[in-house]
FIKOLVO-566964 format. One record per residue (C-alpha): residue number from 1; residue in three letters; y, x negated, z. Coordinates in steps of 0.5 Angstrom, whole numbers, plus 500, padded with zeros to 3 digits. Layout:
N
  resi  resn   c2   c1   c3
   NUM   Ala    Y    X    Z
...
***
This chain:
703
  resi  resn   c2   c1   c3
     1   Unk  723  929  280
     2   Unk  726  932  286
     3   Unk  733  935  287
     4   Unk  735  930  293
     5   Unk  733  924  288
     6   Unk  736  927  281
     7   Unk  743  928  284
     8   Unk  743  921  286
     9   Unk  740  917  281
    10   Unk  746  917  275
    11   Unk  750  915  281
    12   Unk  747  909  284
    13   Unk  743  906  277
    14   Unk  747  901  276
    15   Unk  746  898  284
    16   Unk  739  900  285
    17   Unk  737  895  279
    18   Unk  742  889  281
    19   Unk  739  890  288
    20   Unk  732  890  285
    21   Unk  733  884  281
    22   Unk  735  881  289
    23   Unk  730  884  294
    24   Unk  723  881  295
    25   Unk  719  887  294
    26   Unk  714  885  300
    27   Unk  720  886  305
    28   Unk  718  892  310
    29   Unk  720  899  308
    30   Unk  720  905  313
    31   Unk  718  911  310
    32   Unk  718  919  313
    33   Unk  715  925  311
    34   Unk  717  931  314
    35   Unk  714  938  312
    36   Unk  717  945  316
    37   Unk  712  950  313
    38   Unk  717  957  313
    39   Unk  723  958  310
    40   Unk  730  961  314
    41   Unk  734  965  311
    42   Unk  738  968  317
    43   Unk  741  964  323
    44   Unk  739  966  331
    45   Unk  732  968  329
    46   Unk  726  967  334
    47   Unk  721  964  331
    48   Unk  725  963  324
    49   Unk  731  959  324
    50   Unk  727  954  328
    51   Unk  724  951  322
    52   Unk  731  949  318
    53   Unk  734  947  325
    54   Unk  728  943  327
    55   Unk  727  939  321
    56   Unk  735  938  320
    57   Unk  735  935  327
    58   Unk  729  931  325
    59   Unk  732  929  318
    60   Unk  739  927  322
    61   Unk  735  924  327
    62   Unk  732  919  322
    63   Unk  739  918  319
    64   Unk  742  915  325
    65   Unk  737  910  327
    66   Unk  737  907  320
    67   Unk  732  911  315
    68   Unk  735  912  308
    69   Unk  736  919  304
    70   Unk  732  915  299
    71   Unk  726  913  303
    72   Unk  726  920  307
    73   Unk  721  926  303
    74   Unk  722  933  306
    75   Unk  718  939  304
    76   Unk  720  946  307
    77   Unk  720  953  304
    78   Unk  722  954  297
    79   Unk  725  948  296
    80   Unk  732  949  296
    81   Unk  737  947  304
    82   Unk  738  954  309
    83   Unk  746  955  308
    84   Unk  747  955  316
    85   Unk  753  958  318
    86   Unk  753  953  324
    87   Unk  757  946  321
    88   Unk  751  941  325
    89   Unk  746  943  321
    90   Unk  749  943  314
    91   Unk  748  938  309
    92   Unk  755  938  307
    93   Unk  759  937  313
    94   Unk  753  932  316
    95   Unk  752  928  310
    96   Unk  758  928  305
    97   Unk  755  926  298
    98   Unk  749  929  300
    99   Unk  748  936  295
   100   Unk  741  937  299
   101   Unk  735  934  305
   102   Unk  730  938  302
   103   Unk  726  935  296
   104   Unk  720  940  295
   105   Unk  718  946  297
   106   Unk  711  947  301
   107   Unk  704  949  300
   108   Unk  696  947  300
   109   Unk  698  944  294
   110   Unk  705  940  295
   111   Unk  702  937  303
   112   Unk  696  935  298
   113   Unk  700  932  293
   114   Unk  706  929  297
   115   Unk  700  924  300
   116   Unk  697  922  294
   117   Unk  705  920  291
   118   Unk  706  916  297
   119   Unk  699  913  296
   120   Unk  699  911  290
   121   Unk  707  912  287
   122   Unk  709  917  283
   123   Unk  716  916  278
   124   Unk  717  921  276
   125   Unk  717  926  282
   126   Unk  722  920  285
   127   Unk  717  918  290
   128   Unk  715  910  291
   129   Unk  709  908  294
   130   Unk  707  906  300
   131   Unk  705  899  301
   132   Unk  701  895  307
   133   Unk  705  894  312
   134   Unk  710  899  312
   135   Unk  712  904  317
   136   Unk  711  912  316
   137   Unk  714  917  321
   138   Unk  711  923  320
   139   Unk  713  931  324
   140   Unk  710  938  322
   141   Unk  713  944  324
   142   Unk  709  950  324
   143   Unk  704  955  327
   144   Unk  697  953  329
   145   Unk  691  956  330
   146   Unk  683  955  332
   147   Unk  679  955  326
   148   Unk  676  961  326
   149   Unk  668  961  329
   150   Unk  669  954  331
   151   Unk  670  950  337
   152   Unk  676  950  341
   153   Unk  679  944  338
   154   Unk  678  945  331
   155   Unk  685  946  328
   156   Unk  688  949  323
   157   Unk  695  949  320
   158   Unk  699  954  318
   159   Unk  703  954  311
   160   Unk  707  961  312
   161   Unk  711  960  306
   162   Unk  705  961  302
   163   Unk  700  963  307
   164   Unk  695  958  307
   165   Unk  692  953  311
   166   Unk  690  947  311
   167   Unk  685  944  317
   168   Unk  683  939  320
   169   Unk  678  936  317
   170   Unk  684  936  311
   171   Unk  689  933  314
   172   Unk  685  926  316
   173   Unk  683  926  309
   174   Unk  690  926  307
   175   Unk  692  921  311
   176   Unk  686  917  309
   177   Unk  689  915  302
   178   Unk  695  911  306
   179   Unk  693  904  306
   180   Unk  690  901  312
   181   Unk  696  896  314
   182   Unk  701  903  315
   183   Unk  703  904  322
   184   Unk  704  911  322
   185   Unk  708  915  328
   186   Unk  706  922  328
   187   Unk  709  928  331
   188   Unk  705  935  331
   189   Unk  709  941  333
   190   Unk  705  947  332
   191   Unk  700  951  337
   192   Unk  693  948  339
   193   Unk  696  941  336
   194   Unk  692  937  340
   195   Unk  686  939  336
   196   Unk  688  934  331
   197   Unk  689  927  335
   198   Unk  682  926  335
   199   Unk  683  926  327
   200   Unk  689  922  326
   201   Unk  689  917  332
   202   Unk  687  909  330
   203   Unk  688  903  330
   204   Unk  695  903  327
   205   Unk  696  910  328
   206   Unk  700  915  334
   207   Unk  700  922  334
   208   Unk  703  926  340
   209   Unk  702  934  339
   210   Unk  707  939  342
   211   Unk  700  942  345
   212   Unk  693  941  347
   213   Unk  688  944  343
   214   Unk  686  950  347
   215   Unk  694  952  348
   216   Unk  701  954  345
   217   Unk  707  952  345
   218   Unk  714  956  345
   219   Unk  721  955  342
   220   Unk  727  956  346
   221   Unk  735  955  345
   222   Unk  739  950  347
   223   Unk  745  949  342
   224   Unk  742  954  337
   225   Unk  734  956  338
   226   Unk  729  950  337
   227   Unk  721  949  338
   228   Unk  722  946  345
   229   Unk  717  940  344
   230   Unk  722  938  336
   231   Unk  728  939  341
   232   Unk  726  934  344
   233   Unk  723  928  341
   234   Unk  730  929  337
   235   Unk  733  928  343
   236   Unk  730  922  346
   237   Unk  730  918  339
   238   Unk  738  920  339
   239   Unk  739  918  347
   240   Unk  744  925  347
   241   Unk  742  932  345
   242   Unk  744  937  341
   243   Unk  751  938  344
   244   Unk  752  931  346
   245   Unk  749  931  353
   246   Unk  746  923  354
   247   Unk  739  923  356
   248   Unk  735  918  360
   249   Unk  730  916  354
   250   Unk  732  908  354
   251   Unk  728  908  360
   252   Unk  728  900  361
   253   Unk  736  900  359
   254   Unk  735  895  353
   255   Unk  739  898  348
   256   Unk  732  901  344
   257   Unk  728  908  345
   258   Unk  721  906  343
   259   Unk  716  910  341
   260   Unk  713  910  348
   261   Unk  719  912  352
   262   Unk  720  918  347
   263   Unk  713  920  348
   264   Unk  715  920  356
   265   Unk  721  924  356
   266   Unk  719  929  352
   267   Unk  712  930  356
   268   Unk  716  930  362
   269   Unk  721  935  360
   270   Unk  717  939  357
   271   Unk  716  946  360
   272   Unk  713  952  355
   273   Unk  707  947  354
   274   Unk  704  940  356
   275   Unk  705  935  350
   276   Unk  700  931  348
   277   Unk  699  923  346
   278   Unk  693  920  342
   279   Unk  694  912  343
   280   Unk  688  909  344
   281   Unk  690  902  342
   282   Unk  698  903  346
   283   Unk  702  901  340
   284   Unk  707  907  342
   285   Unk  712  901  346
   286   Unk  710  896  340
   287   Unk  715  901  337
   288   Unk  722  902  335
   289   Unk  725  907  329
   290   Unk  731  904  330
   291   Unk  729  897  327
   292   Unk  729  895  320
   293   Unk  722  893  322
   294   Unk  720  898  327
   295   Unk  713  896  328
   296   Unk  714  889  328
   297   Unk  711  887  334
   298   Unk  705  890  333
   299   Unk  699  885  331
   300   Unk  697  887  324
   301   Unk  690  882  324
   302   Unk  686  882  331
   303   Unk  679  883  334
   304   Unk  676  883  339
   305   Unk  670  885  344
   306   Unk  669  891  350
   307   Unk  670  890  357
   308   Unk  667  896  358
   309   Unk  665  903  354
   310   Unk  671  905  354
   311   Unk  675  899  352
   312   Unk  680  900  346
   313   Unk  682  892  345
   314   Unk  689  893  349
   315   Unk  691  887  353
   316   Unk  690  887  358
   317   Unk  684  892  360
   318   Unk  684  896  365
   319   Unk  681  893  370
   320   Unk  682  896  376
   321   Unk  679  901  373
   322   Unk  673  899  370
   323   Unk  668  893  372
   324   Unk  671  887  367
   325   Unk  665  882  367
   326   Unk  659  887  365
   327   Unk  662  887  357
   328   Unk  657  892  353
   329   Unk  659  889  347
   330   Unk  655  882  350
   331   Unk  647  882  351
   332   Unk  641  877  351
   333   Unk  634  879  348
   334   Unk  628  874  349
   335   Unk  627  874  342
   336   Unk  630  876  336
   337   Unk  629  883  336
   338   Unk  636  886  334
   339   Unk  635  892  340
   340   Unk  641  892  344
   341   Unk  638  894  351
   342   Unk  640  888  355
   343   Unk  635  883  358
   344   Unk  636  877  363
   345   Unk  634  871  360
   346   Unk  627  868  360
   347   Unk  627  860  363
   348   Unk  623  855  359
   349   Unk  623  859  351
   350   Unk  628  861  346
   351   Unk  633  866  348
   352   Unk  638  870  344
   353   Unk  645  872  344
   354   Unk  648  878  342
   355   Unk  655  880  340
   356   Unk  659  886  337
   357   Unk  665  884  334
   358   Unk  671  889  333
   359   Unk  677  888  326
   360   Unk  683  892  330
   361   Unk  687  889  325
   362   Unk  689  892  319
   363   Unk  687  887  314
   364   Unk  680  883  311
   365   Unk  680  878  315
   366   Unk  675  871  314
   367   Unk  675  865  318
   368   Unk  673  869  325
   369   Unk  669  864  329
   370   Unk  665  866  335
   371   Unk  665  861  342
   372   Unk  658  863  345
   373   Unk  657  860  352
   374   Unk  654  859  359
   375   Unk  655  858  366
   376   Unk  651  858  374
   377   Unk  653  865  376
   378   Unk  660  865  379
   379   Unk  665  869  382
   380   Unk  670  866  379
   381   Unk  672  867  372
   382   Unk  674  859  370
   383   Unk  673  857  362
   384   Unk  672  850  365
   385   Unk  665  851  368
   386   Unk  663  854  361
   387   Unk  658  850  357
   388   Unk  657  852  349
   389   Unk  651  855  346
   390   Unk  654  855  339
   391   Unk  659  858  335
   392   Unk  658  862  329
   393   Unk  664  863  324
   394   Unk  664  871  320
   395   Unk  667  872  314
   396   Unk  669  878  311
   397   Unk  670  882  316
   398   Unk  674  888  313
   399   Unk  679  892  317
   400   Unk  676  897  323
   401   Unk  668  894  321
   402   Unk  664  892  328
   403   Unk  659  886  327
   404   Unk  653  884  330
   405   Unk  651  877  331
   406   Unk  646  874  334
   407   Unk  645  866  336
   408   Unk  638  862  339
   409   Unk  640  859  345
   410   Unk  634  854  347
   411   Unk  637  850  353
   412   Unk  636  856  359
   413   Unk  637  850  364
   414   Unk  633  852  370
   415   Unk  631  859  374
   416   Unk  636  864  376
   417   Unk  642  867  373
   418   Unk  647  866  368
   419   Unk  654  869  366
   420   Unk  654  869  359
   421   Unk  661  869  355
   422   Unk  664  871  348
   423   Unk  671  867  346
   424   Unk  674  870  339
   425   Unk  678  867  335
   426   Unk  680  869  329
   427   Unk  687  869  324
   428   Unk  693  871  327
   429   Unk  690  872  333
   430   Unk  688  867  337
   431   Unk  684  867  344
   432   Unk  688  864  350
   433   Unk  687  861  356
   434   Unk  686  865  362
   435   Unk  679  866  363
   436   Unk  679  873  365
   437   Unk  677  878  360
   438   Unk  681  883  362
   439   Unk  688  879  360
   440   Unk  685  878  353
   441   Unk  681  882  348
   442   Unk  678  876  345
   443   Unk  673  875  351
   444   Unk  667  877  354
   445   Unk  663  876  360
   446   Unk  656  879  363
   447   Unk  652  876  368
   448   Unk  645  878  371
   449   Unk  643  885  370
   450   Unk  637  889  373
   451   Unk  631  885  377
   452   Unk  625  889  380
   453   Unk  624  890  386
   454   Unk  618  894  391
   455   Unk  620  899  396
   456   Unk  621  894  403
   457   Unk  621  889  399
   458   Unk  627  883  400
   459   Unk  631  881  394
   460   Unk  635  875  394
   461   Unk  641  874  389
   462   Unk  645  867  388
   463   Unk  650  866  385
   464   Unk  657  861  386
   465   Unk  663  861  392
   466   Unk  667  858  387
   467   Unk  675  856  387
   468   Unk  677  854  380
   469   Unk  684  852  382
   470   Unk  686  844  383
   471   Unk  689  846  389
   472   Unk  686  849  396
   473   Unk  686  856  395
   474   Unk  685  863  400
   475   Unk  680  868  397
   476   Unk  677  874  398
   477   Unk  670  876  398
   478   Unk  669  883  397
   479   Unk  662  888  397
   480   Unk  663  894  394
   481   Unk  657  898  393
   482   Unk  657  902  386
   483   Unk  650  906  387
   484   Unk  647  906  394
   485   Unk  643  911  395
   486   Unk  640  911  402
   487   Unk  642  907  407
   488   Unk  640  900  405
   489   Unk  640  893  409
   490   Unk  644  888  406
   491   Unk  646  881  408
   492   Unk  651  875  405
   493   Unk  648  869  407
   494   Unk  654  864  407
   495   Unk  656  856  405
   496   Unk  655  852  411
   497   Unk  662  851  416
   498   Unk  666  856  412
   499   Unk  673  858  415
   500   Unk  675  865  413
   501   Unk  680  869  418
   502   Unk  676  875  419
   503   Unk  670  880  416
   504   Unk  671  888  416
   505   Unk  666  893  414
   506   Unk  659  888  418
   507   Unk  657  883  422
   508   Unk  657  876  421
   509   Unk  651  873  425
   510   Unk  648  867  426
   511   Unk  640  865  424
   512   Unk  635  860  421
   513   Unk  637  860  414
   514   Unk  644  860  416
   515   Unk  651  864  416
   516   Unk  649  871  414
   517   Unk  654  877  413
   518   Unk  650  883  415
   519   Unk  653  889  411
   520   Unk  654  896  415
   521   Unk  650  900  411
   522   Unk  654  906  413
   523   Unk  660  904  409
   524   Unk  661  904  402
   525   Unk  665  897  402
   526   Unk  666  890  406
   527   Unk  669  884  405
   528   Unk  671  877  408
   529   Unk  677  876  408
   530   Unk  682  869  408
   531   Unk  676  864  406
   532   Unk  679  858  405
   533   Unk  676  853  400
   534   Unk  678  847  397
   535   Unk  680  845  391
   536   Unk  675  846  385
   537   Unk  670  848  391
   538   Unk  663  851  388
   539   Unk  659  853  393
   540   Unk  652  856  394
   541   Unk  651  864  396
   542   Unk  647  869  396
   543   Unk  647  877  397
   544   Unk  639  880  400
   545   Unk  638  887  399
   546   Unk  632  891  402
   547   Unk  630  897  396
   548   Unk  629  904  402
   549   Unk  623  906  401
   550   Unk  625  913  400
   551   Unk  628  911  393
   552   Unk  624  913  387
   553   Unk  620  909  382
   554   Unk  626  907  377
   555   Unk  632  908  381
   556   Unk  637  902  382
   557   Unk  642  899  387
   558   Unk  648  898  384
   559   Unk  652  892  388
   560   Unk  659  889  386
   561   Unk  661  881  389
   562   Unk  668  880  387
   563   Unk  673  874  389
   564   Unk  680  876  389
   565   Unk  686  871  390
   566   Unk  692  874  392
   567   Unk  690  881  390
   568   Unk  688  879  384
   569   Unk  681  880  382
   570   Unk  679  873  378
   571   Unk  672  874  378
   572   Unk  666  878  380
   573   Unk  658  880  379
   574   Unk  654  886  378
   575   Unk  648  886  382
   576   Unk  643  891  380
   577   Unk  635  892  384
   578   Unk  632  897  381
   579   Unk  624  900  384
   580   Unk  619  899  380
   581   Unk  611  899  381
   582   Unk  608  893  386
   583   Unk  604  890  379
   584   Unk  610  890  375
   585   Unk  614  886  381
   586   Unk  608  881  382
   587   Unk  607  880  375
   588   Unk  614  878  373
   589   Unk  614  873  379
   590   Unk  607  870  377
   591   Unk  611  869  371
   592   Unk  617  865  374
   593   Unk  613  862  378
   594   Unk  608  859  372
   595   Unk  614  857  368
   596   Unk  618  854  373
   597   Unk  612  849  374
   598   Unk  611  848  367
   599   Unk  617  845  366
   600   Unk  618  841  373
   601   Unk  611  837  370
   602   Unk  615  837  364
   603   Unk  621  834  365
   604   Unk  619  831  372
   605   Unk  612  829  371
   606   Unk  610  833  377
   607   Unk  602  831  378
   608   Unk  600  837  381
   609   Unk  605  842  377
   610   Unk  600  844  372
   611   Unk  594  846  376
   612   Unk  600  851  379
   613   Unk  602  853  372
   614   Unk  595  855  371
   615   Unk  593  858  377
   616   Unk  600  863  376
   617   Unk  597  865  369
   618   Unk  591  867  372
   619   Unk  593  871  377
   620   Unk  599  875  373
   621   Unk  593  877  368
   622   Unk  588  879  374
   623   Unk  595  883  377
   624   Unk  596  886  369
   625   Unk  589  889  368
   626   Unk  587  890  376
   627   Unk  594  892  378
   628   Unk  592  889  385
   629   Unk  596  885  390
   630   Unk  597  877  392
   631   Unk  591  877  397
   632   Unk  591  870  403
   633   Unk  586  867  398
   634   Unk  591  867  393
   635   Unk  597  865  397
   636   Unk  594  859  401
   637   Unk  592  856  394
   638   Unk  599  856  391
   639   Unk  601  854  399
   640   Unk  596  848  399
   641   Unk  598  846  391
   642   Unk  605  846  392
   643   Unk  605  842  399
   644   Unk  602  837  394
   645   Unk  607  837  389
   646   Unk  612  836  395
   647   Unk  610  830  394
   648   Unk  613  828  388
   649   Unk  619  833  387
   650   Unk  622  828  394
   651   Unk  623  823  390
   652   Unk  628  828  385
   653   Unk  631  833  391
   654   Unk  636  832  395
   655   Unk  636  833  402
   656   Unk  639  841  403
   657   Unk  634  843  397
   658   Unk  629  840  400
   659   Unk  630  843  407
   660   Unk  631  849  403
   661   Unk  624  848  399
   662   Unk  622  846  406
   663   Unk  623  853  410
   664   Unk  621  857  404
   665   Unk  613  853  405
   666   Unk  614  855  413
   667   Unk  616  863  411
   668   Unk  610  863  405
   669   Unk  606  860  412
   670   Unk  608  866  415
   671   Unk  608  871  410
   672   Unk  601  868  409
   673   Unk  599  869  416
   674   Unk  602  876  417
   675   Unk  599  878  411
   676   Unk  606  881  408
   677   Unk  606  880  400
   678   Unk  614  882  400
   679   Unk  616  876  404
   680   Unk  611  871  400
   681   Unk  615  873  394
   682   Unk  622  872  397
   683   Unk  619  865  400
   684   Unk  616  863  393
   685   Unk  622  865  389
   686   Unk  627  861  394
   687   Unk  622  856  393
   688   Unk  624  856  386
   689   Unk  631  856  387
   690   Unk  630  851  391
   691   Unk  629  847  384
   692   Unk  635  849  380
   693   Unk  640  843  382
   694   Unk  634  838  380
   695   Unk  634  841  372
   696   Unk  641  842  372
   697   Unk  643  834  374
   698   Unk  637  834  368
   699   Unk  640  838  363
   700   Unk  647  833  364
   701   Unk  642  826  364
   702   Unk  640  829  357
   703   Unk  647  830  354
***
């Protein structure tokens, strides 16, 4: 057993069990470990005296914000306190009663030990074990190094008492053995620390390094000498330095220093090295040392699902930074495949929707319940346009794990573009209401993804000019090229009779189809500013983009559409044209086309409908083994064929579709008589659209 815990055993046995007989043994415990890897034997020696007067100042540091002697476990030199000539850092003067701080000496062997105790309780050396939702602080003070013949990054510990070692590699493992629901705060002062964040950071895990791994760092003296970056990680947490100095540390002046505002203070106060913080998840603010519970904020169960690649679950996202509304962990296959490459979905079959769910929280979890649904693409992220597609429930899901779910979703209600969500709910961690995914890890959202496109050829995207609130509302609509290469016609084609105050970055014009917007192909960004809309208002768009003809085979256009309230993005859409071979285009149009017509003869009754399904068949497969084009005979069969189901869809459209199905038959007239297949395709393809609001009064008729 350890000295510190012999010499108060005898005294305090007869407490300890009266308090045993009356504390739940589930009540929090927070725990440090501190470990100094030299031993001091004389004061005022640099790079020597360091390792007592740090370790004293972290140990005192400890004490005062409410930690134990008990629940304190140091290992430094041979084992035994430095008799200091300085009365601050004496065990006798600082801490009457107390015959020693230190409880084992340090080696490979006692580091290695040392965690396996805390892992799994060890009596007889006087150490307890840690349980799940404990709190550990751990500092190590040392010398460190790059391993030799490895990379940069790759840290080794050095142990000088003994001369040893222990890498990287090593330490995770250690830590490994601890339970998962322990938050642990680890402090690192050595050279080239910064090599073990990738190591220890985690899900409940925050290191800060006093350097990055290529760098060292130095000690300097201020009441006596002391490792800069120890110094003042004592400091912040003490809110007053060693010579009793006030410091800056409580930054939001609410009686407490968190974790996050002592890592602040000593990153911005160092000067021999720049510190560094690992936390991923941003629990250091969660964090305060001086609670009975310092990690009570922190939730123990979570999920969630990515934003964006580098999203770590922390709410909220960082939105200005990245894309919100493209989640990787949100995709769509026209069968079930389980390949992650997204797809758009295919109208009139089964599709199937993929999800990748996170475990951030420290705990099995069961009960998990995934919320998959959809709705018409809309630059408003609103949940009360979201219809469901199903909810599946996941069970089992161990602390750290990632899942992949699928579900069918058969009811694809017409042609065109969706948003797609994912809405986690799980134990502990329920979603909440806001709509945008970037204010709640447990939500994501993707829309439309890549479209083939032909060098020349106009490519017309549609989506919703949406007001979500029950009020009337002033938006911005804002265009941002991400990925443009060459200078590239665009256009908004805008709701009738809008009002807006103004449009930067193009010109708005007048033309047969309507109100366009035509973007100034110099400039990186437009926007339409001040649009008034009236509550609840959906209104129809779209985005035309023309592929340059110096874009090579493969190469995308990358537009975003946002709509801002009040300088706040709420909801937004990715539109992506990529070029690709001439049958290729024409292929996937016949196909759209095929199945558009097959459904209007099935849920329309449309007469003529499936002589148009079959003529498409045709000739997409002529275009698959020929890789021809759409020759005037073709384009005057479907013209005439779909004159003729005019005749039908009249009785189920309403006025503007039938206008806009009208002008779509007048531009195939003259693509025919011009002879131009790019504008055949776009007049065939708003013909489709033209459609859409009939299958979607059809799917709610037949719910």
């Amino acid at each position: 057993m350890s000295k510190k815990r012999i010499l108060k055993t005898s005294s305090l046995l007869v407490f300890l069990v009266m308090v045993i007989l009356y504390t739940p043994l589930s009540a929090q415990q927070k725990y440090a470990l501190l470990i100094s890897t030299g031993n001091t034997i004389l004061d005022d020696q640099p790079t020597h005296s360091e390792y007592w007067y740090d370790l004293f100042l972290i140990y005192r540091t400890l004490i005062e914000n409410g930690f134990t002697h008990d629940n304190i476990y140091v290992l430094y030199g041979n084992g035994n306190d430095f008799a200091s000539a300085y009365a601050d850092y004496q065990t006798a003067a600082v801490f009457p009663g107390v015959a020693q701080i230190v409880d084992f000496s340090v080696s490979r062997t006692d580091v290695q030990n040392i965690f396996t105790w805390l892992a799994n309780g060890n009596a007889a050396e006087g150490v307890t074990k840690i349980q799940d939702g404990d709190f550990l602080f751990y500092w190590w003070m040392g010398h460190g190094s790059i391993q030799p013949g490895m990379g940069v990054c790759d840290y080794r510990a050095k142990i000088e008492v003994t001369n040893e070692y222990v890498t990287d590699t090593e330490f995770a493992a250690y830590f490994g053995q601890l339970p998962d629901c322990v938050v642990k705060t680890d402090y690192v002062m050595t050279c080239h620390s910064g090599g073990l964040i990738a190591d220890l950071e985690g899900l409940h895990t925050m290191i800060h390094t006093a350097a990055p791994c290529d760098t060292g760092t130095n000690s300097l003296t201020f009441d006596v000498i002391h490792a800069e970056f120890s110094y003042h990680v004592a400091s912040a947490f003490r809110e007053e330095d060693a010579l009793g100095a006030a410091v800056a540390s409580d930054t939001d002046l609410d009686g407490l220093v968190s974790a996050g505002e002592a890592n602040d203070y000593v990153h911005t106060n160092m000067t021999t090295s720049v510190s560094q913080i690992g936390d991923y998840r941003n629990i250091a603010p969660l964090i305060f040392i001086a609670n009975a519970q310092p990690d009570a904020l922190i939730p123990l169960q979570g999920v969630y699902s990515r934003d964006y690649a580098e999203d770590d679950g922390t709410e909220p996202s960082e939105y200005m930074s990245y894309v919100w509304y493209h989640g990787p962990d949100l995709w769509v296959r026209n069968f079930d495949d389980g390949i992650t490459t997204p797809q758009d979905p295919e109208f009139g079959q089964p599709n199937y929707v993929y999800a990748r769910i996170h475990n951030i929280g420290c705990a099995l979890l069961n009960n998990v319940t995934v919320d998959f649904s959809w709705c018409t693409i809309s630059a408003w992220a609103s949940p009360a346009s979201w219809n469901p597609i199903n909810t599946l429930t996941v069970n089992n899901f161990q602390s750290g794990d990632t899942k992949v779910i699928s579900t069918a979703w058969n009811t694809v209600p017409a042609p065109g573009g969706y948003c797609l969500h994912t809405v986690l709910n799980a134990p502990g961690d329920p979603n909440n209401a806001d709509g945008r995914s970037f204010m709640d890890n447990n939500k994501v959202q993707i829309n439309v993804d890549v479209v083939n496109n032909v060098w020349g050829w106009r490519k017309n995207f549609h989506w919703l000019l949406e007001n979500a609130l029950e009020s009337r509302a002033a938006v911005d609509l804002v265009i941002e090229k991400l990925n443009v290469p060459f200078p590239t016609e665009m256009g908004i084609k805008l709701p009738p009779k809008l009002s807006f105050k103004r449009a930067v970055g193009g010109e708005i014009k007048q033309t047969e189809e309507g109100m366009v917007f035509f973007l100034d192909p110099r400039k990186k960004q437009a926007a339409i500013r001040g649009i008034m809309l009236e509550p609840l208002a959906k209104m129809d768009a779209s985005l035309s983009v023309v592929t340059s003809k110096k874009m090579q085979i493969g190469e995308k256009i990358i537009v975003k559409v946002s709509e801002q309230h009040k300088g706040l993005e709420v909801g937004g859409i990715i539109f992506k044209a990529k070029t690709a071979p001439k049958h290729i285009v024409l292929s996937d149009f016949f196909k759209r086309l095929g199945v558009a017509f097959r459904e209007l003869e099935k849920r329309f009754s449309i007469k003529v409908a499936p002589e148009i399904f079959q003529s498409s068949r045709e000739v997409r497969r002529e275009m698959i083994i020929s890789e021809s084009g759409i020759t005037p005979d073709m384009m005057m069969k479907l013209i005439k064929l779909e004159e003729k189901a005019r005749e039908d869809l009249v009785k189920h459209m309403k006025k503007p579709e039938l206008r806009m199905f009208d002008l779509a038959l007048k531009n195939s007239y003259v693509a025919l008589k011009e002879k131009k297949e790019g504008l055949f395709v776009e007049s065939q393809e708003e013909l489709i659209m033209s459609t859409v609001p009939m299958f979607m009064r059809h799917m709610k008729k037949m719910k």
